[in-house]
C-alpha positions as CSV (number, residue, x, y, z in Angstrom):
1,X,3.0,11.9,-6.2
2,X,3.3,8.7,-8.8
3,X,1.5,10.4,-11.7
4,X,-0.6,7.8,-13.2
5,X,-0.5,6.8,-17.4
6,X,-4.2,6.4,-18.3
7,X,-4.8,3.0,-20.1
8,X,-6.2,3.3,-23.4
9,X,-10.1,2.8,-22.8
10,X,-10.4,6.1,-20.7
11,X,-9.9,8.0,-24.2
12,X,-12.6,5.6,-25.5
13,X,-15.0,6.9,-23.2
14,X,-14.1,10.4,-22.9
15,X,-13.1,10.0,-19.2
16,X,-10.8,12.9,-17.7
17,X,-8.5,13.0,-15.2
18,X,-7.5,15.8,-12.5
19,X,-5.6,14.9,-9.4
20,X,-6.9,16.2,-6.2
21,X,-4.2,15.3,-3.5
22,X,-1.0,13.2,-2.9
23,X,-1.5,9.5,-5.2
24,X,-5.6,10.8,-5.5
25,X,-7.3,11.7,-9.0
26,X,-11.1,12.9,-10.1
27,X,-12.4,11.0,-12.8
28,X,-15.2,12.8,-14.3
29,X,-17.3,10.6,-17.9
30,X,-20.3,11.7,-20.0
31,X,-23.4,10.0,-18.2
32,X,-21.3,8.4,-15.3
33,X,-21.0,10.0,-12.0
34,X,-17.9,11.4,-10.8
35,X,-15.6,9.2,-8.6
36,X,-12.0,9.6,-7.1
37,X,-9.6,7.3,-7.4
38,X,-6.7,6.9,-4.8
39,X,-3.6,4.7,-4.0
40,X,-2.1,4.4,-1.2
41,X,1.1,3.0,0.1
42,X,0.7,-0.4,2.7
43,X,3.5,-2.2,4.6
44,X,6.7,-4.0,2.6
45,X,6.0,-2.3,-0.5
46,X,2.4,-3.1,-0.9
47,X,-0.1,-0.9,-2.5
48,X,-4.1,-0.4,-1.7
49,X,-6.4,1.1,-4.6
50,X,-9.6,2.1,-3.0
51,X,-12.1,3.7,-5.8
52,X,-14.9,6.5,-4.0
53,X,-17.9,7.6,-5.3
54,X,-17.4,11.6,-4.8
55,X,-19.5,13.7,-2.5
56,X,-21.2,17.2,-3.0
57,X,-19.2,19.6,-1.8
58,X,-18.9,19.6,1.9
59,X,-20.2,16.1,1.6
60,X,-17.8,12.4,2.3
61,X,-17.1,10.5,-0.1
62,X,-18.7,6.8,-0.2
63,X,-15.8,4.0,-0.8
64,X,-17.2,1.6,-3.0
65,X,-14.4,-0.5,-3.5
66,X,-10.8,-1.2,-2.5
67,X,-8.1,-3.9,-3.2
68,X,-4.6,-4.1,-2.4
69,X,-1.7,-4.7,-4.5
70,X,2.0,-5.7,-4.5
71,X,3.5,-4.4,-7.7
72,X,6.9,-4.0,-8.8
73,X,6.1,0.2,-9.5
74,X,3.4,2.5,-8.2
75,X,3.0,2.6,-12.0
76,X,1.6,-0.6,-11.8
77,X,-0.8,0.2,-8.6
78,X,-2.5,3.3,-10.9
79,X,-3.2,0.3,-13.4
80,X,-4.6,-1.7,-10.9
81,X,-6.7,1.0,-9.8
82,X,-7.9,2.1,-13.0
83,X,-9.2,-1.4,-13.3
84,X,-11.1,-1.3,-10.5
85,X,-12.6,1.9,-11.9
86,X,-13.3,0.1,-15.0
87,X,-15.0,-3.0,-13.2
88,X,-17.1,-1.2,-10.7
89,X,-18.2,2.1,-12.5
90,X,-18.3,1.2,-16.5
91,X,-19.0,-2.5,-17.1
């Protein structure tokens, strides 16, 4: 697993982190529903981010949004990701 640097905002607004599978995390805010981040490895070195709204337990998760990405690092797919997190769920 590429274990993701959380940019500075998430601090800002109290958002945590815990991973939950291979390239997957839970991000869990005051007041903002829980949602799971994941990236995944595409062909020639391309990355997807796809950002889920979590289920209840036993539940599926609803995808809410996805992008791919071809980035020099994984590194660089986590902060792709976290900005579709930022876009979809706090702005």
């Amino acid at each position: 697993m590429v274990t993701p640097v959380l940019p500075f905002w998430m601090r800002q607004r109290q958002v945590k982190a815990e991973s939950i599978g291979e390239n997957a995390i839970r991000l869990t805010a005051p007041q903002l529903p829980v949602h799971d981040l994941e990236i995944k490895p595409l062909s020639e070195g391309a990355w997807a981010a796809v950002l889920y709204e979590a289920a209840a337990e036993g539940g599926e998760r609803k995808r809410i949004a996805e992008c791919s990405y071809r980035p020099e690092h994984p590194q660089s797919a986590w902060a792709a990701a976290f900005e579709l997190y930022r876009q979809s769920v706090i702005v």
